[in-house]
N, C-alpha and C positions, 0 to 999 in steps of 0.2 A: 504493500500500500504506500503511495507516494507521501511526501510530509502536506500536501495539498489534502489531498483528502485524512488523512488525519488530523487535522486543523478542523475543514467543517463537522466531523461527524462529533469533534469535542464540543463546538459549538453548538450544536442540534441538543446533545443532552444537557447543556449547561438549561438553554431555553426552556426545554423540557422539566425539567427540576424545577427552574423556577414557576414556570408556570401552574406546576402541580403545587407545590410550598401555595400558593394563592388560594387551594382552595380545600386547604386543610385546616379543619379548628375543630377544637376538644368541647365536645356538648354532651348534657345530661338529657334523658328521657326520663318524662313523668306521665303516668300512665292515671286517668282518672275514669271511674265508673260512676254515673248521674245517676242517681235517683228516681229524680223530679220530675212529674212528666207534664207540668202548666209550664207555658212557656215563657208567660212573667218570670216566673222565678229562676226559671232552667237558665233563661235569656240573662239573668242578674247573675248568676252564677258562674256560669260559663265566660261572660264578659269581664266580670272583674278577674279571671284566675288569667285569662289572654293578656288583660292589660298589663298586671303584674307578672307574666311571663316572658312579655314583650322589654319589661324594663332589665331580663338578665339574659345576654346576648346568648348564656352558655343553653340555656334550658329550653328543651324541647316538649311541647305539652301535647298528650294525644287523647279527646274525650270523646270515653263512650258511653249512649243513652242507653240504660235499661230500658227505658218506658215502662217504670213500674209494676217488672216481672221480676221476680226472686230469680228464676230459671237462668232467665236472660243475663242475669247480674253475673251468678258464679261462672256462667261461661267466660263469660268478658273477663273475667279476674282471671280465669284459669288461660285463658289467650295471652292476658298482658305479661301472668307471670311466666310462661314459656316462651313470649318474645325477650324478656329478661332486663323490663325496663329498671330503672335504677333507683326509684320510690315510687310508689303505688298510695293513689288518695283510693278512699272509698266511700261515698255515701250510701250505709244500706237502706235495703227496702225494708227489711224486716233482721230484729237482731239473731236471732237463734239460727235461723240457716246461712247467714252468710258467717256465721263463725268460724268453721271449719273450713272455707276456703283462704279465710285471712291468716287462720294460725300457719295453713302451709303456705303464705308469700313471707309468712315469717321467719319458719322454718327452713325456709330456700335462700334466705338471706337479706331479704327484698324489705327495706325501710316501710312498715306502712303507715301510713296518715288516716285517722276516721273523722270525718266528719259530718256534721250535724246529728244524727244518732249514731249510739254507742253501740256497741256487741256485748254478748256473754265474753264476763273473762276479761280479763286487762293481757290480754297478749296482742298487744299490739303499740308501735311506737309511739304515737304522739294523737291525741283527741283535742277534736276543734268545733268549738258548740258553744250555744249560750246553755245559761243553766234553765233547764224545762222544767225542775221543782221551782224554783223562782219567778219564773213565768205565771203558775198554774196560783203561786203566792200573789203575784201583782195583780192578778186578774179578781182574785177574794178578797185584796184590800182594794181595789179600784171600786168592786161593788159595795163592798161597805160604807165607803166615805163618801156616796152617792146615794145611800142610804136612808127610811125614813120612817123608823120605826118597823115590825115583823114584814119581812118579805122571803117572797120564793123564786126560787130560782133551778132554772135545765140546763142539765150538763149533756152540749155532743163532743164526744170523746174522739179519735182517730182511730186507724186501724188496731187490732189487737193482735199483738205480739211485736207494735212497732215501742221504741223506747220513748221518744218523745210521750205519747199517748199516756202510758203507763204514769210517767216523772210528772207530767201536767196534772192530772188529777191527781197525783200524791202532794203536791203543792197546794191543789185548790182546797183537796178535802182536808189538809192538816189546818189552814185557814178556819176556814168557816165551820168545823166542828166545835170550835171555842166560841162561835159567836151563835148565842141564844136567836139572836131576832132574823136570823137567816135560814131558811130551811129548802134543803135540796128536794125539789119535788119529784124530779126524773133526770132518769142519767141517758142519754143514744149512744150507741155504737156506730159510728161511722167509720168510713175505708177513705177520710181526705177529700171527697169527690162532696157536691152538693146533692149528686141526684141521690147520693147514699142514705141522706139523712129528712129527706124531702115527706115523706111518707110513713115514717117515725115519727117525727113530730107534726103532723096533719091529727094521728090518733090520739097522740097525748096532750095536743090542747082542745080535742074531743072531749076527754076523758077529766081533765083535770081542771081547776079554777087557772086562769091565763096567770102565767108568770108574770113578776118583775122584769127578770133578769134573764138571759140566755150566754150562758159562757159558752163559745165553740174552738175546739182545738186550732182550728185552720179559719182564716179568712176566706175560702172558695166555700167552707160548709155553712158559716157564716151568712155569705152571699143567699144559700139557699133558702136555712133558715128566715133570714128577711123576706124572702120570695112566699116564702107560707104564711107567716104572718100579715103578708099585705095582700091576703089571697084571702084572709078574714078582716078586713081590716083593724088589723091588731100592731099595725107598722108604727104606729106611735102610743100604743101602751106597752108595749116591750121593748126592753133597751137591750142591745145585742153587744159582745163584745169577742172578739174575733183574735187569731193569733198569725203573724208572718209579717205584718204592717210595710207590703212592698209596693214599691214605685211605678206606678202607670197607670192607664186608662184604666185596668180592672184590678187594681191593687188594692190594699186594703186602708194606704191612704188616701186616696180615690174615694173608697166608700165613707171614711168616716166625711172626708170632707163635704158630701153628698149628704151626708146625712143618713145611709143607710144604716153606719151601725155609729155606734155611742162611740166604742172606742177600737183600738185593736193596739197588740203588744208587738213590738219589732224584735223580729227574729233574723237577726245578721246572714246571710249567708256565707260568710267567712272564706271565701271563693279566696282572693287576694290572700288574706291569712295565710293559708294549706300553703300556696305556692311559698310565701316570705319564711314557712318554717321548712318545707323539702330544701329550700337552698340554702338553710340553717344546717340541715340533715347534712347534705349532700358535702358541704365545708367542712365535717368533721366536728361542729358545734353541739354539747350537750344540749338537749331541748327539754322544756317541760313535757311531763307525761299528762296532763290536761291542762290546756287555755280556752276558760273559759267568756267569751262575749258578754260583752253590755247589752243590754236589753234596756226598751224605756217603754212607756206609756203613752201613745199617739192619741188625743183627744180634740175635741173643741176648740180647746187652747192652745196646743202646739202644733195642730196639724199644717197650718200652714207655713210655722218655719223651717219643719222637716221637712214639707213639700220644697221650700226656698234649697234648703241644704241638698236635697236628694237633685234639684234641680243640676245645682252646683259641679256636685259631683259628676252626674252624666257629662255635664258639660266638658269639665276637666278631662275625666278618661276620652270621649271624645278629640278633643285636641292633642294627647298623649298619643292615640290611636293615627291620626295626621301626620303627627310631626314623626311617630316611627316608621309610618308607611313612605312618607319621603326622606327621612335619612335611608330607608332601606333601599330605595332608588338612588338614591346617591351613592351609596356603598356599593350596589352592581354596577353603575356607572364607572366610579373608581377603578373597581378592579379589573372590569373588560379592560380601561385603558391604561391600568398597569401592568394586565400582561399583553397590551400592545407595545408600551413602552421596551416593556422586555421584549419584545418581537422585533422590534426596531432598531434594540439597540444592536441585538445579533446580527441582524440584516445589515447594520452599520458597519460592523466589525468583518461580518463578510465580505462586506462589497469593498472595504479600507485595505485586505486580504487580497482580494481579488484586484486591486487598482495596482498593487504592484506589480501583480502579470502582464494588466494590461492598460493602456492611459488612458483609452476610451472611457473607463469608465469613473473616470475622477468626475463628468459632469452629473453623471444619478448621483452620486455619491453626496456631493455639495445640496444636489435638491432633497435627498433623503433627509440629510440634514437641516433643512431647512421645514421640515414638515415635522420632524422631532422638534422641532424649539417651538413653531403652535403649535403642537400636542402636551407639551409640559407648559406651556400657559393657562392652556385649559384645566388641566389637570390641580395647576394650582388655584386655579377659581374657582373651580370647580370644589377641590379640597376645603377650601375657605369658607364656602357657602354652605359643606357639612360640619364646619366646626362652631359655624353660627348658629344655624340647627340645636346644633348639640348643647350648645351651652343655654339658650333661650327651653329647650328639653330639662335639665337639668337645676334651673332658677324655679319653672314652673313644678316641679317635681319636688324641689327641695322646700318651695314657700308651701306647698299641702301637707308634706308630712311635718313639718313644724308648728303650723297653724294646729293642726287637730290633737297633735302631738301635747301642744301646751294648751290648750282649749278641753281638750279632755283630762290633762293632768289637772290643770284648776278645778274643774267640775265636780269632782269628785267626791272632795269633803262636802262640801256643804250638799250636794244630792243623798252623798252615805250618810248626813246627821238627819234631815227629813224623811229619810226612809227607813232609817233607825225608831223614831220617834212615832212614825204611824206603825210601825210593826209593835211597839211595844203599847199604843193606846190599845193596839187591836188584840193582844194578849191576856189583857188583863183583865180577870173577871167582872171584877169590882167598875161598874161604867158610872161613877161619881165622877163629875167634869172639873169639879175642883182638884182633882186629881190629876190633873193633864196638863194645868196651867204650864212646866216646865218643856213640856213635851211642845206643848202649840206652841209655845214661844220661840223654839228653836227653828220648826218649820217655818215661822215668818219671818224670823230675824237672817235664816239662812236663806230665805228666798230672795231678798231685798239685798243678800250679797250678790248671789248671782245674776241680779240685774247694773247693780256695780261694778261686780266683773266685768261686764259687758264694755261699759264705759272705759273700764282701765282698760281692757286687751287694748280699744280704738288710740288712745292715747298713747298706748306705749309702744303701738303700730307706726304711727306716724312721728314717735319719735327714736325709733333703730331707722325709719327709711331715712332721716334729717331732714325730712320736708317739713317741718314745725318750724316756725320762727315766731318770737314774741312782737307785739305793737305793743313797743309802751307809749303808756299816755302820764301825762304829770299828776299827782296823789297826792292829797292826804292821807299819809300812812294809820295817821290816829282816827280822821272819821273814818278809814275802808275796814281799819280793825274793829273801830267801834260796833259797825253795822253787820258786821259777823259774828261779833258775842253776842247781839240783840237778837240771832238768830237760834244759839246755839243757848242762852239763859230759860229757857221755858222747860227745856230738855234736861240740863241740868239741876233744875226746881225740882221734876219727877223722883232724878234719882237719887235727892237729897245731898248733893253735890256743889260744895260753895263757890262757884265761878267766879273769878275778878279778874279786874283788868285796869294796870296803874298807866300811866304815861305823861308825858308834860302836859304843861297848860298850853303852851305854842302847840302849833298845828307842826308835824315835820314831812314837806315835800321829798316824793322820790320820783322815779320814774320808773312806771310797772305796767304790762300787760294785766289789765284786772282779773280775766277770767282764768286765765295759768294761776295766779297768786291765790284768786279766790278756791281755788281746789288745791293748793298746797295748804293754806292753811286749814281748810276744810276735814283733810287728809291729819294733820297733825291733831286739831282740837277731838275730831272722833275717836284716836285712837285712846285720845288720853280720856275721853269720857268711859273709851270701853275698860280702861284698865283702871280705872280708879273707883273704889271701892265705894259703897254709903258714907255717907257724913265725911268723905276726904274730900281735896283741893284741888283745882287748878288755877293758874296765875298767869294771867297774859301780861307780859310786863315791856313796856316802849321806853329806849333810853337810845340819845344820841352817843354812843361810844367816841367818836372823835368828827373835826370837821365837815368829814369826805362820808362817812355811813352814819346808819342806823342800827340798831340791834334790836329782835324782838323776840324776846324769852317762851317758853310757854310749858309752865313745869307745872308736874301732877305728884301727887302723893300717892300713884300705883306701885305693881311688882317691879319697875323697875326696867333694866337692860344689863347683861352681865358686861362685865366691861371685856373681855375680850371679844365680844359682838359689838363693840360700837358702829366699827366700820361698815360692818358686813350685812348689817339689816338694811341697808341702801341699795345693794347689789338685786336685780332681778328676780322676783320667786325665792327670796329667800326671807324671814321672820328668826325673830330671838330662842334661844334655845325652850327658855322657860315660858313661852307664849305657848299653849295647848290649846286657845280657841281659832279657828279655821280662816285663814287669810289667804290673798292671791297673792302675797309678798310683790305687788304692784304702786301700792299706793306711795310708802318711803321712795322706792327708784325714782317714780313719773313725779315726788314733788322736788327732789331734789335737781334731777334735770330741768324743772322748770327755773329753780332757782340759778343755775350755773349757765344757760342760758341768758338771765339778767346780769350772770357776770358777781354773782351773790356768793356765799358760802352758806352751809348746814353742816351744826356740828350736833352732838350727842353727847350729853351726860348721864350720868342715873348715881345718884344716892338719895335714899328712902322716897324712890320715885326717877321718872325720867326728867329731862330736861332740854328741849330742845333749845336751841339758838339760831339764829337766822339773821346774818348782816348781808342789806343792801345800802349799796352804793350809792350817795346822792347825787345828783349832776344827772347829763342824760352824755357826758365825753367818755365813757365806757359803752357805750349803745351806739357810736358810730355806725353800726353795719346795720340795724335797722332801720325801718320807718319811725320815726318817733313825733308825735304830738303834742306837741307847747300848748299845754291847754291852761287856762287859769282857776286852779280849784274853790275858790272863793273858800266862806266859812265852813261849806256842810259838803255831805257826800254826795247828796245829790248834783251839785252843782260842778262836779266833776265831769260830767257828762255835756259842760256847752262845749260847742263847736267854733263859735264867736264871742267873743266878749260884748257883754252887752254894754249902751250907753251908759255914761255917769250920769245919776239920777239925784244927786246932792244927798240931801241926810234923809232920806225917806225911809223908813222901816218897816217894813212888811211883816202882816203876825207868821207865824212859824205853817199855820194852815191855808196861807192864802194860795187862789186857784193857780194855776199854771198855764203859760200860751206858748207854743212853739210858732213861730213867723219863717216862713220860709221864702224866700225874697234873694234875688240876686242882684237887687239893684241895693249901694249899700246907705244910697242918701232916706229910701223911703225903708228899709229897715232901721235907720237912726229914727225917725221921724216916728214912728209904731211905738217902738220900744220906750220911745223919749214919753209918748203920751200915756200908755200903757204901764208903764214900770212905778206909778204913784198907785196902783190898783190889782197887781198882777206879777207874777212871777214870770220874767218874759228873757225867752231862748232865740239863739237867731241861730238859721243855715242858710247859707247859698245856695242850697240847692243839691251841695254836692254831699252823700249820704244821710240824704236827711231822712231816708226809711231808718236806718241803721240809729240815729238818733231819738226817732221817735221813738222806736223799740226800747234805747236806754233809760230815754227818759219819764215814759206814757204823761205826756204831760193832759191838761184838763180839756185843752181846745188847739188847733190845728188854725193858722190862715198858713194860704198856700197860692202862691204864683202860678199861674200854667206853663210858660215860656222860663225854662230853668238849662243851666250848662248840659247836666248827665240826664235825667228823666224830666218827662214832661209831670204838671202837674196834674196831668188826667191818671197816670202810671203810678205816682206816687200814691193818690187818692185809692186806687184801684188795690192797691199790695195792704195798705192801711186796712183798709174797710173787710178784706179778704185773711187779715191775719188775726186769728183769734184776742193776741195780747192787746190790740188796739181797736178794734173794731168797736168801741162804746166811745170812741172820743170824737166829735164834733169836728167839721171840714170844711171851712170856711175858704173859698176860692174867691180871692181878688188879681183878677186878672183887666188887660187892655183887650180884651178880646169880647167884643159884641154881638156877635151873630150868634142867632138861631144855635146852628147845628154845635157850635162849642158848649153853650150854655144845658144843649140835651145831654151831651156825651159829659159833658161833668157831674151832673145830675144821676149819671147813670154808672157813672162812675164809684157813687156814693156820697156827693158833695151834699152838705146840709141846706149851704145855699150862695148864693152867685151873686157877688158883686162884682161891679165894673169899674174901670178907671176911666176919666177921676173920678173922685167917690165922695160921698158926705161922711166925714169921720164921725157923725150922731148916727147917721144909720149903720156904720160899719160898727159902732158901738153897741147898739141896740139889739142888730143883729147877733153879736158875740154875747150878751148878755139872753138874749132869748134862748140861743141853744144851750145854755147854763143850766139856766132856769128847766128847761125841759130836761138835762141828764139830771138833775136836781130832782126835780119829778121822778123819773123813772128812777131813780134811785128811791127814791121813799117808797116807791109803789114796789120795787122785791122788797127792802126792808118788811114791811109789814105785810107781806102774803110770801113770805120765804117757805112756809111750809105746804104752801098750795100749790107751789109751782109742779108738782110730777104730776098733779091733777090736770092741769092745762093744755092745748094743742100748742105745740111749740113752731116758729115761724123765725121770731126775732134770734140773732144767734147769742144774746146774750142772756135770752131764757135757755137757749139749748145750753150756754154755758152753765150756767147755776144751777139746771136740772143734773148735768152731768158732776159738776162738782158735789152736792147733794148724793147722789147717788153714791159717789167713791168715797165721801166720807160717812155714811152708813154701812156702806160695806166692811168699813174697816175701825167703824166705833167702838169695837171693843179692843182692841189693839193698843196699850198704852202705851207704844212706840211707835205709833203710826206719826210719821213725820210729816213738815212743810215741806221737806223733800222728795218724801215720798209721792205724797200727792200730787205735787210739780210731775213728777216722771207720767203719774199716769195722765195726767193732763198732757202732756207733752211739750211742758214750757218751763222757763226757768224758775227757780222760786224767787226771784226777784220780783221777774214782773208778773206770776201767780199774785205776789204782797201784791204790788200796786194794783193787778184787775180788779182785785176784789174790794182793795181799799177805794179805789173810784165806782164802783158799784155798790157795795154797802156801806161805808165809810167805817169800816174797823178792818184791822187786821185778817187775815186767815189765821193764826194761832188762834186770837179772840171768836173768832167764826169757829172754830173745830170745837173750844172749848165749850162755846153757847151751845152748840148742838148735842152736844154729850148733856152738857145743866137739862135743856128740853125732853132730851129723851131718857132723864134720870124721873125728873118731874111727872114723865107720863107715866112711869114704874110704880113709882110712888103713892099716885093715886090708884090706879089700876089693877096692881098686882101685889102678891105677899109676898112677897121677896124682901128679905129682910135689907138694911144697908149697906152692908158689907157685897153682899148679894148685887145690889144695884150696882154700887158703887163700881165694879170690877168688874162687871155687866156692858157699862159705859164706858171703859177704858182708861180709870184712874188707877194708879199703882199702889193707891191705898184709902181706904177708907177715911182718916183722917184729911189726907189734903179736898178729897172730895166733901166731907163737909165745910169745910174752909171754905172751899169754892163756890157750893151753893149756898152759903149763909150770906156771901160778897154779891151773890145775884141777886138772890130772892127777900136776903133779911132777915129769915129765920133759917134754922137747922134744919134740915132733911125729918129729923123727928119731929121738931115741931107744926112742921108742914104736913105731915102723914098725920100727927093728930087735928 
């Protein structure tokens, strides 16, 4: 053989090698046998084990349906484990006969995975379930606490000899055997399917007086059950309650949302799960021999943010599913043209080989080359545009398992202390309800976390992305503090807790974004109310440290902080050693970041109690990098909030009650001229125009005049967002405009405007005007005053009877609740409790603390006469924390004693 032809045939296998090396990679097979034969669910199952198969390049997944034949099942096992996959999932149909096929994938050497029902015998690797005696639990305390005095209740069951079936009714009946006023009137045997159980219970609400309650294993038997009862019309004297709570047009979220059934229990399919622990297996990782799923309770009230979440999720996998199908095109891409590249290069080396033979072919040789330099440009754009991919894969990957990751580790506690708490009201023989006060208190005091949670996660979301910036505006440190103890003193009254608060007699200017401050300090005074004991202290204490800051103390007589945690209870999710009540370790991190964002410091003490500190910086020459607003605080806090400095009015002094005008006006000679005539009668605001919604919001002042022709909105836009936002929509909208025609004067009118003046204008009737719509919220203010208790009686129209019917309502809901907060109430309202204080104070002219209090005094007063319940009785009835303050209170109402009144 010549040195010529030993040359190419080296060449040839070099090619060859490499081209082979391209399409060699080390992959696991996992072998899965389905169950489920509804395709909702098969479809849930099968999708998320794909997704999460798709995210480990190594794993190979191959699923096969039973359609819910036993037969069918051991075959498939017996096939997978003779093809000799490298973990085997299994979801049986039934435990006892797939036992014996599983202990030999075990026996053979074969990892296997069970999930959603178990087998006889623990011979097998790893189980993946929610827990079905928990279920069968949630479902007998869901009926309980829906409850209402003796009821009866049918149990349809699932197949017999499946495990679920079995576990579920061992959970329901361990329930409701302890509870007297529940009685099982009939149990069905179903097989999972509706039509199974369709004619079973047609007989038995023959036969029987109509149940309460219908507990069904499965949400499809569920389905049926409803189909029979609304085939007597009985669809709404039976409440049904369903088990699988899965995602789609005929899910079992679907149905509660629909209305067909009350509730239903989510039962995870753990698809994703099986796959995250085979390639735990597969690693050589010890695993737990059972992980068990969360379950929750799908109702009325959460179904639609599970529908939001489930929504979510599809979405996400969705996009996952996208972005792997086009990197997986990109990766065939690549590789055709990296073993072209290898083809080319060979070809190169040939034909460079070959040119020495002969000179002809130095011209291919130069174009070959030139077709290799666009083919590795491509290749690198190409390469480029899969590592964008991949990393935009890998952001969206990593921010969902972090999100739920820490979303469900916070959840936790305070879910396990209100389920702690209903499990053990429902144990207890003895159903005295003064016996449970500790129990209900945790349930609400922990649910009011998890809505707080809420809040922190968003907060401490936007501040890991750094997209938070503060707008400081210029303060009085003393009235912003002051106006937050005024908040936080009614609370500590309850819990016999001496609140103070010392500072100078000068006002001390800083520069602060109010609402970041107002939630650090929020943050710190709660904590210290939660840890400090009856009859102890806290001290809010204002001291100028030196010329450049401020310091503002805030120390409690609680348990304290051990000093080697000073630091670290600031750190994210984390709390003091010696704290055992349930925290998101959110609130220290997000106030301390708000302060060091102002460029502030937060330090920590603790002897015989904590002690925090908090110096800001005076000046606004630290705050270069933000927006910052030069505003002039005048005496009070309210006055924090002008946007313009009003005229100098000489020595006129306004009483501390008088009414209030915002003037919005961009012209700035006829806002001097308002203001000038106005300010010997009136608390009087000016804006230009430019955010003057955002003002009126701050300030709800009494009365509105308003420009049409403004820099940023018009004053038809302005009128329109005002009248259209609950917090201002009672405040009068006086439009002085140059604008005379017709059609402005409708569109204003329609807008919401009270009434329509023109320029130029008679300052008596602009007067008269402003005084008439007074006079009228005047009016309507006396007229809820004195039929506040009539109001749920009445057709509602105006939105400030929908408001006060709706406020009404939530604090009756929650009258008995001695911690029912102005915060609280705010959330459910959906507005801040700032301007909650002022709606109601411009509607009935008292406070909302004084309104929640009067309504408890009323609804003690109608006990009193009414009912025998003794005082203590009442009193704790209506949401005082003790019988004592509660006479204090109605004797400051009414004049006499609660006794003396009953006599």
């Amino acid at each position: 053989m010549t040195l010529f032809k030993k040359i190419i045939f080296l060449l040839l296998i070099l090619v060859i090698c490499s081209c082979a090396s391209e399409t060699e990679s080390t992959s696991f097979r996992i072998g899965f046998s389905q169950a489920m034969t509804t395709d909702n669910w098969r479809k849930q199952m099968n999708r998320s084990m794909q997704v999460e198969a798709s995210l480990h390049p190594g794993l190979q997944l191959e699923i096969k349906d039973a359609q819910n034949d036993v037969q069918r099942q051991i075959e498939q096992i017996e096939s997978l484990i003779e093809q000799g996959v490298d973990v085997l999932i299994v979801s049986p149909i039934q435990s006892q006969p797939i036992t014996p096929v599983i202990e030999k994938a075990m026996n053979t050497g074969i990892p296997t995975i069970v999930i959603d029902r178990k087998i006889e015998g623990s011979n097998y690797t790893s189980y993946i379930g929610a827990d079905n005696v928990e279920i069968g639990k949630n479902a007998a305390n869901f009926i309980l606490s829906h409850s209402n005095g003796e009821i009866e209740v049918v149990e349809i069951t699932g197949l017999k000899g499946s495990s679920p079936a079995y576990e579920r009714s061992e959970g329901f009946a361990s329930v409701i055997q302890n509870a007297n006023e529940v009685k099982l009137a009939s149990q069905i045997r179903g097989d999972w399917e509706k039509a199974s159980v369709k004619k079973q219970l047609e007989n038995i609400l023959d036969s029987i007086k109509t149940p309460d309650f219908i507990f069904v294993h499965n949400d499809r038997m569920a389905l049926g059950a409803w189909e029979v009862a609304r085939s007597r019309n009985l669809e709404d004297d039976i409440k049904i309650i369903g088990v699988d709570g899965l995602f789609g047009p005929s899910g079992g979220i679907q149905l509660v949302k629909e209305g067909l059934l009350t509730a239903t229990i989510l039962y995870p399919t753990g698809g994703g799960e099986a796959i995250k622990l085979a390639d735990r297996i597969l690693s050589g990782e010890n695993v737990p021999k059972n992980n068990i799923l969360s379950t929750v309770i799908i109702d009325s009230v959460n179904v639609d943010i599970m529908q939001n979440q489930f929504n979510r999720i599809n979405q996400q996998q969705y996009d996952i599913e996208k972005q792997q199908e086009i990197i997986g095109q990109q990766l065939a891409t690549y590789r055709s043209q990296s073993i072209l590249i290898k083809v080319m290069i060979g070809l190169s080396m040939l034909l460079f080989i070959l040119g020495l033979w002969a000179g002809y072919l130095v011209y291919k040789l130069k174009k070959s080359k030139r077709k290799l330099e666009i083919n590795n440009k491509k290749i690198k754009t190409q390469r480029n545009q899969i590592e964008t991919f991949a990393e935009k894969l890998q952001i969206i990957n990593e921010s969902k398992i972090n999100f739920f990751t820490a979303l469900s580790h916070e959840f936790k506690t305070p879910l396990s202390l209100i389920i702690s708490s209903i499990e053990s009201i429902t144990d207890r023989e003895n159903k005295n309800i003064q016996e449970f006060s500790y129990e209900t208190s945790l349930i609400v005091n922990n649910s009011k976390r998890l809505l707080r949670l809420i809040d922190e996660l968003l907060d401490f979301r936007k501040l890991e992305s750094g997209n938070l910036k503060p707008r400081p505006v210029r303060t009085g440190i003393i009235g912003f503090l002051q106006n937050i103890y005024e908040d936080f003193k009614s609370e500590a009254l309850r819990k016999s807790i001496q609140l103070e608060i010392k500072a100078p007699r000068n006002e001390v200017e800083v520069y602060i974004d109010r609402n970041m401050m107002d939630k650090v300090f929020y943050n710190i005074l709660s904590n210290a109310l939660k840890f400090t004991p009856h009859n102890g202290k806290i001290l809010i204490k204002i001291e100028e440290s030196t010329k450049n800051s401020v310091e503002i103390r805030i120390k409690d007589s609680g348990i304290g902080i051990p000093k080697e945690e000073w630091e670290q209870i600031f750190d994210p999710f984390r709390q003091a050693s010696n704290n055992a009540r349930p925290s998101s370790g959110l609130g220290l991190y997000i106030s301390k970041q708000y302060i060091e964002l102002h460029k502030g410091k937060i330090e920590v003490y603790s002897h015989q109690g904590s002690e925090f500190k908090i110096t800001i910086l005076k000046g606004d020459d630290h705050l270069k990098e933000y927006e910052v607003e030069k505003i002039d605080p005048g005496n009070t806090y309210q006055k924090q909030f002008e946007t313009v400095s009003p005229p100098e009015i000489g020595e006129v002094t306004l009483p501390e009650n008088a009414e209030s005008i915002l003037i919005i006006e961009d012209n700035p000679d006829l806002s001097h001229l308002l203001s000038k005539k106005f300010s010997n009668r009136y608390k009087v605001y000016l804006s230009d125009g430019r955010k003057a919604v955002e003002m009126a919001l701050d300030l709800i002042p009494d009365i509105i005049i308003c420009d049409l022709n403004l820099p940023e909105k018009s004053g038809f836009e302005i009128s329109r967002e005002l009248k259209n936002d609950l917090r201002t929509s009672h405040i009068p909208t006086i439009i002085l405009t140059a604008l005379n025609d017709e059609e402005s004067r409708l569109k204003a009118l329609k807008a919401g405007a009270d009434a329509y003046i023109t320029k130029p204008f008679n300052f008596e009737i602009l007067l008269e005007s402003l005084r008439t719509a007074l006079y009228n919220r005047e009016k309507l203010r006396y007229y809820y005053t004195n039929r506040i208790d009539r109001i749920a009686d009445e057709n509602f129209e105006d939105s400030e009877q929908q408001f006060l019917k709706e406020l009404n309502e939530h604090i009756q809901n929650n009258l008995k609740d001695p911690d029912f907060s102005v915060e609280e109430l705010a959330r459910l309202l959906k507005i801040s409790r700032v301007q909650l204080y002022r709606k109601v104070k411009a509607l009935l002219d008292m406070s909302i603390s004084e309104y929640i209090n009067e309504q408890r005094l009323r609804k003690a007063r109608h006990l009193l006469q009414d009912t025998s319940l003794n005082i203590s009785e009442i009193a704790y009835s209506v949401g005082f924390s003790s019988p004592g303050y509660f006479s204090t209170s109605f004797k400051n109402k009414y004049g006499e004693s609660p006794k003396q009144f009953r006599k």
